[in-house]
N, CA, C and O of each residue as an XYZ file, in Angstrom:
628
protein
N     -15.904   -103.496     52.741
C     -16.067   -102.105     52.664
C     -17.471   -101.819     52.336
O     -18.010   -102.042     51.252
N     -17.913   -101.395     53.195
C     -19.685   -100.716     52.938
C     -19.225    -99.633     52.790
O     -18.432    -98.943     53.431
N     -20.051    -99.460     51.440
C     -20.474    -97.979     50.987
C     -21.698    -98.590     50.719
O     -22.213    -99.654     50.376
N     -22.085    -96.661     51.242
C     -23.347    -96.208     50.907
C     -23.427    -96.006     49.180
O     -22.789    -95.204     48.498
N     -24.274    -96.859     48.809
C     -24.811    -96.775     47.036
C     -24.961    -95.092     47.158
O     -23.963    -94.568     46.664
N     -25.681    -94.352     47.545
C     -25.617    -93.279     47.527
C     -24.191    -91.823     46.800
O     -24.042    -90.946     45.949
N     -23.336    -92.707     48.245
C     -22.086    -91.742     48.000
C     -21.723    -91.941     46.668
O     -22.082    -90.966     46.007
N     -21.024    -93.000     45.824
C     -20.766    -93.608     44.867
C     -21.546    -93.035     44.134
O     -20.814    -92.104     43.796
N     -22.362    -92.884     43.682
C     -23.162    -92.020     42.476
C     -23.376    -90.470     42.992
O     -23.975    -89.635     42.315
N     -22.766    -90.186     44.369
C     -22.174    -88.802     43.960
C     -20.943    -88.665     43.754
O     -20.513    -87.535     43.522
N     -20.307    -89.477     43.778
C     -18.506    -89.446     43.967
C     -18.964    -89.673     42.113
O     -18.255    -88.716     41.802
N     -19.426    -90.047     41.013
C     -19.642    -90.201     39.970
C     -20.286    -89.107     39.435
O     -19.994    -88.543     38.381
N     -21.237    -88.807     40.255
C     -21.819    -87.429     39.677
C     -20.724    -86.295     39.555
O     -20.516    -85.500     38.639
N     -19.930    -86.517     41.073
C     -18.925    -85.420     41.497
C     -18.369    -85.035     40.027
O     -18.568    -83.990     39.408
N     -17.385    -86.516     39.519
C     -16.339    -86.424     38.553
C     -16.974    -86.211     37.252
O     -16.470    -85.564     36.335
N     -17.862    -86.666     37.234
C     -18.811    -86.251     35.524
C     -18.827    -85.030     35.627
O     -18.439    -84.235     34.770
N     -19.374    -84.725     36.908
C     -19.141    -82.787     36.982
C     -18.693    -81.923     36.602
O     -19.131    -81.028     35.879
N     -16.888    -82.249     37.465
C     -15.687    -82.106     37.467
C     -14.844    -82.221     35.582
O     -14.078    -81.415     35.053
N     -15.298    -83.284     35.133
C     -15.132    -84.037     33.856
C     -15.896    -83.013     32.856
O     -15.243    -83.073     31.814
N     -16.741    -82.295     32.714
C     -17.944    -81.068     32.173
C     -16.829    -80.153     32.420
O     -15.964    -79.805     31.616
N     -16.984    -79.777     33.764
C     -16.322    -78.610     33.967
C     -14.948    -78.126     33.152
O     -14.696    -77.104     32.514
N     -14.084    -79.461     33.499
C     -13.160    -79.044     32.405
C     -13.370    -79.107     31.424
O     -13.033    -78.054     30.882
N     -13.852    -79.907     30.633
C     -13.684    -79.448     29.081
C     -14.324    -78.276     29.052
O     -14.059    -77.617     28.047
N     -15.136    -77.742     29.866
C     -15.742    -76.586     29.694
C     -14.613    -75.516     29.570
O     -14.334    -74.771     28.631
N     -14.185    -75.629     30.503
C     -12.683    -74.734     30.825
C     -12.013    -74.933     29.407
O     -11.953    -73.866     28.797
N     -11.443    -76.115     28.652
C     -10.820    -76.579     27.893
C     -11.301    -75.978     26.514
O     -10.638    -76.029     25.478
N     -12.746    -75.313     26.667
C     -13.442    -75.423     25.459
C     -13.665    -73.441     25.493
O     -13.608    -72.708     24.506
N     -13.854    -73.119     26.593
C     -13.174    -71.837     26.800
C     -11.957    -71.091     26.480
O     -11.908    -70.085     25.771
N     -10.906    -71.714     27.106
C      -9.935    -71.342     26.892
C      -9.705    -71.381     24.683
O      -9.417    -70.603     23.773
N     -10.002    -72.530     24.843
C      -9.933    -72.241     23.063
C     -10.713    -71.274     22.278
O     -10.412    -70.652     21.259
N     -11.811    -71.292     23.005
C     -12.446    -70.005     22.097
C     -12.065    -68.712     22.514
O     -12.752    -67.765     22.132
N     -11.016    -68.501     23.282
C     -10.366    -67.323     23.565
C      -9.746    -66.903     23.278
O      -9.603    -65.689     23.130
N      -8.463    -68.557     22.870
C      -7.675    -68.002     21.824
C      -7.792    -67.791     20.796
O      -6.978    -67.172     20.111
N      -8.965    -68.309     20.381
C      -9.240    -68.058     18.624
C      -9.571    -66.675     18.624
O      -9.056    -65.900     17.819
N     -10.421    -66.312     19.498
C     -11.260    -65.020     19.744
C      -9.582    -64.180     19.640
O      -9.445    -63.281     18.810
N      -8.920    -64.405     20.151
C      -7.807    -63.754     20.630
C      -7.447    -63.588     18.874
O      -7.923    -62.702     18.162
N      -6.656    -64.491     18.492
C      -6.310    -64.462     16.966
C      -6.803    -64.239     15.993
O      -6.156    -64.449     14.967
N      -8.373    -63.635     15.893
C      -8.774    -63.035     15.323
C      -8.759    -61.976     15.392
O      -8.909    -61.229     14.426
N      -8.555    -61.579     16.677
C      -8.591    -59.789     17.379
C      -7.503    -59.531     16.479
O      -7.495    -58.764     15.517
N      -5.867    -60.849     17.253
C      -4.883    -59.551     16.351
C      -4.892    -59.833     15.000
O      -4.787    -58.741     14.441
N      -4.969    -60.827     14.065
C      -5.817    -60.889     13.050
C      -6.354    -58.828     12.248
O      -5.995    -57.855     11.584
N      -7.347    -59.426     13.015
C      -8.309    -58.269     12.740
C      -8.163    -56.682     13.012
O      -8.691    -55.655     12.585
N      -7.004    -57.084     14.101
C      -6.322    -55.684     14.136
C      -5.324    -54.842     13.143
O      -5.153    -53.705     12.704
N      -4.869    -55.954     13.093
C      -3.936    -55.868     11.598
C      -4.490    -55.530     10.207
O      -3.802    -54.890      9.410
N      -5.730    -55.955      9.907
C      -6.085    -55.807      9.161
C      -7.157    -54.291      9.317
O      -7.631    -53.621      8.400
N      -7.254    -54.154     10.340
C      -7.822    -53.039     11.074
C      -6.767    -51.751     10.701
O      -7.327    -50.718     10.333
N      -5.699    -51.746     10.751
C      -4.951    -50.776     10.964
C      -4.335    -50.763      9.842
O      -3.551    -49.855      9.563
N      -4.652    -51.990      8.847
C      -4.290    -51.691      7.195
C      -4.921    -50.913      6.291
O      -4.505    -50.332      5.288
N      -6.535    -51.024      7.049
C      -7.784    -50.441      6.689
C      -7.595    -48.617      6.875
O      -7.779    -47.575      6.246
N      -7.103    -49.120      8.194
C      -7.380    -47.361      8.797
C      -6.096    -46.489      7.525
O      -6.275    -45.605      6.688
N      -4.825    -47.292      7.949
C      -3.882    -46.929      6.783
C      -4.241    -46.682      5.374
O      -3.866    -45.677      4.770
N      -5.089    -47.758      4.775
C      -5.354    -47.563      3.254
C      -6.612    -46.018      3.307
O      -6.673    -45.356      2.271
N      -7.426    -45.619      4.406
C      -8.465    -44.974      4.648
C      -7.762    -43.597      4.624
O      -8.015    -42.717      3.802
N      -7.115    -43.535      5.328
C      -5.852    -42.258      5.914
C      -4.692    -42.150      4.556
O      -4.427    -40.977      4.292
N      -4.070    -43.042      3.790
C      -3.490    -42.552      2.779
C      -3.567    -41.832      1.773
O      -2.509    -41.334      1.388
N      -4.824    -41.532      1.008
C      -5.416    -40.551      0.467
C      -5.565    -39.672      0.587
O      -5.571    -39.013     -0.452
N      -5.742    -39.113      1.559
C      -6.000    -37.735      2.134
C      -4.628    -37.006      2.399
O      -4.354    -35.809      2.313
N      -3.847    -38.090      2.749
C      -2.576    -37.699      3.510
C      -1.713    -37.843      1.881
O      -0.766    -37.057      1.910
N      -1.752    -38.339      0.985
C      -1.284    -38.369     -0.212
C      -1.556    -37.007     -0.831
O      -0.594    -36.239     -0.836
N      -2.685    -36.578     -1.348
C      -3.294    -35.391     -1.610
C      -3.032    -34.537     -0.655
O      -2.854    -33.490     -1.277
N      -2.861    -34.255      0.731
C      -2.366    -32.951      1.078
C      -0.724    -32.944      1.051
O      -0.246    -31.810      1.074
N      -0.060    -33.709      1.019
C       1.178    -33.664      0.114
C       1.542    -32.978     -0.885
O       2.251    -31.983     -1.032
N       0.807    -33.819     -1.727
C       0.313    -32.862     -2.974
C       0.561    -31.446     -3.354
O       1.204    -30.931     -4.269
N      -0.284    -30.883     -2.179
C      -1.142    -29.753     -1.991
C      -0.224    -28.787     -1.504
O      -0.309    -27.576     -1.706
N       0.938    -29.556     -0.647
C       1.754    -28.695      0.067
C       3.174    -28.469     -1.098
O       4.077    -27.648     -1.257
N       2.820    -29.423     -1.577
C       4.341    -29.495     -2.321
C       4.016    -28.259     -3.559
O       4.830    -27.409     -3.921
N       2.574    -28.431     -4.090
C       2.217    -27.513     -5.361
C       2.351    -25.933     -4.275
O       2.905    -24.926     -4.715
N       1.990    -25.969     -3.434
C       2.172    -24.512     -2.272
C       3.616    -24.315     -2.326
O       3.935    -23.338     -3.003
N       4.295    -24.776     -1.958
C       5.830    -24.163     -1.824
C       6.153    -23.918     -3.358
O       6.543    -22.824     -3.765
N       5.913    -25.298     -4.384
C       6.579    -24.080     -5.796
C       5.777    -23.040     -6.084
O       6.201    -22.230     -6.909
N       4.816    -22.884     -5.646
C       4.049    -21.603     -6.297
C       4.321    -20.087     -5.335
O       4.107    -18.924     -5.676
N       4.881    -20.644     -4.005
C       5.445    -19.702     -3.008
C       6.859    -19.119     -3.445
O       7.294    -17.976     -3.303
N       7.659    -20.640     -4.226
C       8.777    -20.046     -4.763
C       8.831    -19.267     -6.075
O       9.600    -18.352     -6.368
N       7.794    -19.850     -6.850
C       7.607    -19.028     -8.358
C       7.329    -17.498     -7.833
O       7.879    -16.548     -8.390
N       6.306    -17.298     -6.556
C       6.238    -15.796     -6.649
C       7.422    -14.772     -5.885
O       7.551    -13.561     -6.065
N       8.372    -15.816     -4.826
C       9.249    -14.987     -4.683
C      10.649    -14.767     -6.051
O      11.559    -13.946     -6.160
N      10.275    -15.769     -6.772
C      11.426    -15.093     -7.734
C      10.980    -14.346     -8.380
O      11.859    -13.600     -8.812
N       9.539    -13.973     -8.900
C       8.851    -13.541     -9.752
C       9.289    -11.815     -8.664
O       9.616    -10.751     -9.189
N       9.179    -12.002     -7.479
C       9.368    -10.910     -7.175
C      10.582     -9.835     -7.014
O      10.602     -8.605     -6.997
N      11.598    -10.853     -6.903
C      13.332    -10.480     -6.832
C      13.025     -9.784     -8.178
O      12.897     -8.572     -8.348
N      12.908    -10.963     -9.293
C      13.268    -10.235    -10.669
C      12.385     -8.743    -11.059
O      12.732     -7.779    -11.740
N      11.045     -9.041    -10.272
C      10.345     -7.565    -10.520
C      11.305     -6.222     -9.794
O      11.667     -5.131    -10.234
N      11.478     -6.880     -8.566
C      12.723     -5.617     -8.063
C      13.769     -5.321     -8.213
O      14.246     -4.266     -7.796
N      14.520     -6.387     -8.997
C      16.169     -6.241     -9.957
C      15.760     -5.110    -10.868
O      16.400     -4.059    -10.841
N      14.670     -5.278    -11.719
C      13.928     -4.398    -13.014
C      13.791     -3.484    -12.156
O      14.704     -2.688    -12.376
N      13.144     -3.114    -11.255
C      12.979     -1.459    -10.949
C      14.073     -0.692    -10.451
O      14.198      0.527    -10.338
N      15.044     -1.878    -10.100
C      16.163     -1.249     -9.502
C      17.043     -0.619    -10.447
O      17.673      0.391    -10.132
N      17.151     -1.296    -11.907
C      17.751     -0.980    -12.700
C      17.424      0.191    -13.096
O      17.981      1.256    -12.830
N      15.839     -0.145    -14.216
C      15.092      1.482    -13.971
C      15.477      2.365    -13.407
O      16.025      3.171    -14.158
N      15.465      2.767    -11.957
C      15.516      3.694    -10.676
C      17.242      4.087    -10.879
O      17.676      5.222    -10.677
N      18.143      2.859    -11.333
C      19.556      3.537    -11.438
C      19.642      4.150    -12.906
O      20.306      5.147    -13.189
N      18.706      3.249    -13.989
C      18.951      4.273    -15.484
C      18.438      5.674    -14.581
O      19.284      6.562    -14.477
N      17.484      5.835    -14.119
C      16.740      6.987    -14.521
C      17.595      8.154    -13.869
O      17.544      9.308    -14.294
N      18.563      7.665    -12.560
C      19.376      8.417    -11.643
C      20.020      8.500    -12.833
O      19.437      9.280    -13.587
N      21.006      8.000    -13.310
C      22.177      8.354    -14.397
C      21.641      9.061    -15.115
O      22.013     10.229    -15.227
N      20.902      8.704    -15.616
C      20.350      9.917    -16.876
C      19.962     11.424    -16.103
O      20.343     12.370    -16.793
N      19.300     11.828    -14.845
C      19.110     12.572    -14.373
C      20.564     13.537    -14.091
O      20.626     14.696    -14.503
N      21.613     12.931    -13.393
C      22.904     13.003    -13.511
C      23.368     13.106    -14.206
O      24.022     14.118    -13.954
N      23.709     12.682    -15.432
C      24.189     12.812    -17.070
C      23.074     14.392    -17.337
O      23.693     15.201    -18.028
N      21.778     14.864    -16.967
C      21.417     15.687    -17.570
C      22.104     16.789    -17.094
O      22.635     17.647    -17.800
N      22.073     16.728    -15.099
C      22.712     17.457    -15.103
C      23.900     18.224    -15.153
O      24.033     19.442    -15.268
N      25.110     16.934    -15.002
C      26.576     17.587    -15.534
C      26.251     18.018    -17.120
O      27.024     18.937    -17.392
N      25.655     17.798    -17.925
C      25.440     18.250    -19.351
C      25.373     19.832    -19.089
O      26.088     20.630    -19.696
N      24.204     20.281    -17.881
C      23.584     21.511    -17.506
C      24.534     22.255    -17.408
O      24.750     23.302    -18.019
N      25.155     21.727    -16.610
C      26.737     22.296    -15.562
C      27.595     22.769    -16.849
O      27.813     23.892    -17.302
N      28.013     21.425    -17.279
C      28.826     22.368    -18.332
C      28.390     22.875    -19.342
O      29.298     23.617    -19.717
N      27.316     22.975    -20.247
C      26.647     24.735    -20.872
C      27.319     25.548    -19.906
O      28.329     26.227    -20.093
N      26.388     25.352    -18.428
C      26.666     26.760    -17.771
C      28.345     27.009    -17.865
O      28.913     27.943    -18.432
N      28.856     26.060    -17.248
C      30.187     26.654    -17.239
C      31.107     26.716    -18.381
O      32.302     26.990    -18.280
N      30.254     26.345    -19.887
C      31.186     26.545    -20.932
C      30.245     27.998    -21.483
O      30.649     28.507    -22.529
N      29.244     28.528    -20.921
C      29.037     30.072    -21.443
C      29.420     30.885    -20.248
O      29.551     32.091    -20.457
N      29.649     30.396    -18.893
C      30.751     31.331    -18.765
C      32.085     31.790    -18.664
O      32.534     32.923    -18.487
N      32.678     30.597    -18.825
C      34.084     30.681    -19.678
C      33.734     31.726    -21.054
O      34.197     32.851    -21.244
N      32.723     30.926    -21.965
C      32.893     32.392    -22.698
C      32.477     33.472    -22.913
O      32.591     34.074    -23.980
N      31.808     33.955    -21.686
C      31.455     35.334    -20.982
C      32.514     35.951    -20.313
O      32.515     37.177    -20.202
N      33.482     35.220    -19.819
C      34.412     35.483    -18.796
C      35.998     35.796    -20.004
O      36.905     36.621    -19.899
N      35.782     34.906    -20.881
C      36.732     35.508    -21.827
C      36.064     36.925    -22.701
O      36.595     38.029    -22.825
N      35.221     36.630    -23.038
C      34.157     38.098    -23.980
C      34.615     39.484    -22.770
O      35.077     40.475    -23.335
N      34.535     39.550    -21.613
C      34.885     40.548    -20.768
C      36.782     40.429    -20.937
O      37.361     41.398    -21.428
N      37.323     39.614    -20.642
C      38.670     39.957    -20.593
C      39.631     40.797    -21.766
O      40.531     41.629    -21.649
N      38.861     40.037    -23.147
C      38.952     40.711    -24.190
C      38.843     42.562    -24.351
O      39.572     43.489    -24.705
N      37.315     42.330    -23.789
C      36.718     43.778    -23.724
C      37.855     44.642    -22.539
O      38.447     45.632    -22.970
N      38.036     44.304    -21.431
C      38.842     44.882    -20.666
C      40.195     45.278    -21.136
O      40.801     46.342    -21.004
N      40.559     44.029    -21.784
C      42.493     44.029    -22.413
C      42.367     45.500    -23.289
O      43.088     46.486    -23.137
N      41.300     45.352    -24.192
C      40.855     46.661    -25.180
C      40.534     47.837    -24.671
O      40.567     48.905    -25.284
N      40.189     47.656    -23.436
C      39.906     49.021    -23.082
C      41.211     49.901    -22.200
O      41.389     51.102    -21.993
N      41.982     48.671    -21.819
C      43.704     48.859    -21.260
C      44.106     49.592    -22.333
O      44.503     50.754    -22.236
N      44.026     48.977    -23.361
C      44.699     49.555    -24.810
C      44.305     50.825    -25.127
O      45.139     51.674    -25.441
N      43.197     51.044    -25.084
C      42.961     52.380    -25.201
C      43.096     53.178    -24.309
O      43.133     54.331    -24.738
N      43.213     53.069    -22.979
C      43.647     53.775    -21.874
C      45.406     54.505    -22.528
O      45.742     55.586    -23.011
N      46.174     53.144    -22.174
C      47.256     53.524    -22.550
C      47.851     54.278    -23.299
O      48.788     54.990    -22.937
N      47.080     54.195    -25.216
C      47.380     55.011    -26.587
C      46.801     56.320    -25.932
O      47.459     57.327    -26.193
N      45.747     56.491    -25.168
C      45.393     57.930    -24.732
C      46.647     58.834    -23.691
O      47.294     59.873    -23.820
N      46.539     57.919    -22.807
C      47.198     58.610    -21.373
C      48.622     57.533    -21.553
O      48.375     56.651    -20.730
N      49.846     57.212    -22.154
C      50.753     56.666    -21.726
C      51.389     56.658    -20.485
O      51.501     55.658    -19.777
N      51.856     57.905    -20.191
C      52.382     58.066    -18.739
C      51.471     57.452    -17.796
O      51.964     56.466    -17.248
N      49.978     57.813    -17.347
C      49.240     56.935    -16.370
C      49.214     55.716    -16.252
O      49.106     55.107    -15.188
N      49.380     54.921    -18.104
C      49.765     53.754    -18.000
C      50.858     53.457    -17.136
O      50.901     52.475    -16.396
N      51.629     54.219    -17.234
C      53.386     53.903    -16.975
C      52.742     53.541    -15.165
O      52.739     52.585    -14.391
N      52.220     55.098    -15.184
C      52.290     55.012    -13.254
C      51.463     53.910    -12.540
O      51.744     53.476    -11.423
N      50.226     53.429    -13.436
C      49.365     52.146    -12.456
C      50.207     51.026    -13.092
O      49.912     50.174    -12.255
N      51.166     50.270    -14.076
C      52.050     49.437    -13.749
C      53.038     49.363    -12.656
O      53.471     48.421    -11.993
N      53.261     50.595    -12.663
C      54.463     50.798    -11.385
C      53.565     50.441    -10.156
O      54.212     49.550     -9.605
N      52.677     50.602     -9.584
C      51.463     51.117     -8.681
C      51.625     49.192     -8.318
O      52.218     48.690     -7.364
N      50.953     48.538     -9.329
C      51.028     46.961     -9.621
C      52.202     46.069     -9.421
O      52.276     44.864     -9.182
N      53.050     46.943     -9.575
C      54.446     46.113     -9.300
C      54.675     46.349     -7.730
O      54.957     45.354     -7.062
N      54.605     47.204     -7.292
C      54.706     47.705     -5.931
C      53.673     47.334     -5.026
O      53.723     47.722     -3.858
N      53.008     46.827     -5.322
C      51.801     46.287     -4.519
C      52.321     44.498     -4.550
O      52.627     43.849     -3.549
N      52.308     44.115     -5.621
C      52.851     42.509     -5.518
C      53.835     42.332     -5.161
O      53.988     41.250     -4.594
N      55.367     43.491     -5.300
C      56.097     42.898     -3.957
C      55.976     43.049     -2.750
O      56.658     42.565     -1.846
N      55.223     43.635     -2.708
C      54.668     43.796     -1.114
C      54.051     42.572     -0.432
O      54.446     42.260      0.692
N      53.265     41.985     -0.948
C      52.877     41.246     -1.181
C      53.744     39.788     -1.076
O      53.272     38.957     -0.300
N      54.645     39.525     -1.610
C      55.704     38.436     -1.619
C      56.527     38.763     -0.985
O      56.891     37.875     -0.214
N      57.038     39.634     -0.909
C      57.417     39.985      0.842
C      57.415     39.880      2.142
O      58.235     39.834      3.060
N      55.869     39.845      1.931
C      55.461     39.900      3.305
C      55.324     38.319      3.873
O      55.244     38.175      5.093
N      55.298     37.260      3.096
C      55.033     35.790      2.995
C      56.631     35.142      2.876
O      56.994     34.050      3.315
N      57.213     35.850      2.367
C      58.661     35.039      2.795
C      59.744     35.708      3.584
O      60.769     35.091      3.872
């Protein structure tokens, strides 16, 4: 078998080549994966970061919201109870206004009950003296009175 000395030290060069190349490949690929496992590595720790960075803020407006709603609720009760109180107020002050005026009402209508008796009196007395004067006229406007009210009940049944 002749070979060319030549070929042979490229068929050697070839595979030393070839032999480079891969570990090259071999030596790649590993630093890719490391590269790789540090990424997620580092992502993780990336997004623990961003988390520990972001919890504070997000802790404190918590906070912030939670102290907002009781102080939203302190002022709506603060406000019911301010309007229970005026409501009450607003009904004393009606009652009492009401209480003043049936009080009014009856003065009025207990002085004229006794205005209305002070005249009947005065009238009954002045019958009386009609009568001791003029008896007979008495006689005739009773009769007059009787004759008029059965007329009167008469006419209805």
């Amino acid at each position: 078998m002749n070979q060319d000395p030549t070929s042979t030290s490229k068929s050697r060069s070839g595979s030393s080549h070839g032999a480079t190349a891969g570990s090259d490949a071999e030596t790649l690929k590993s630093q890719l994966g490391d590269s790789y496992e540090r990424a997620k590595v580092g992502g993780v720790q990336g997004k623990d970061a961003a988390s520990d960075i972001l919890s504070d803020p997000l802790n404190k407006l918590r906070a912030d919201v939670s102290s907002l709603k009781d102080t939203i609720a302190r002022l709506i009760a603060q406000a019911g109870g301010d309007t229970a109180a005026t409501m009450r107020n607003v009904g004393q002050s009606v009652a009492s206004q009401v209480g003043s005026a049936a009080s009014g009402a009856a003065e009025a209508g207990s002085d004229l009950a006794a205005s209305a008796k002070e005249q009947a009196k005065t009238f009954a007395a002045e019958l009386e003296g009609m009568a001791r004067r003029n008896p007979l006229g008495a006689l005739a406007g009773a009769l007059l009175v009787g004759v008029v009210i059965g007329m009167m009940s008469r006419g209805r049944g």
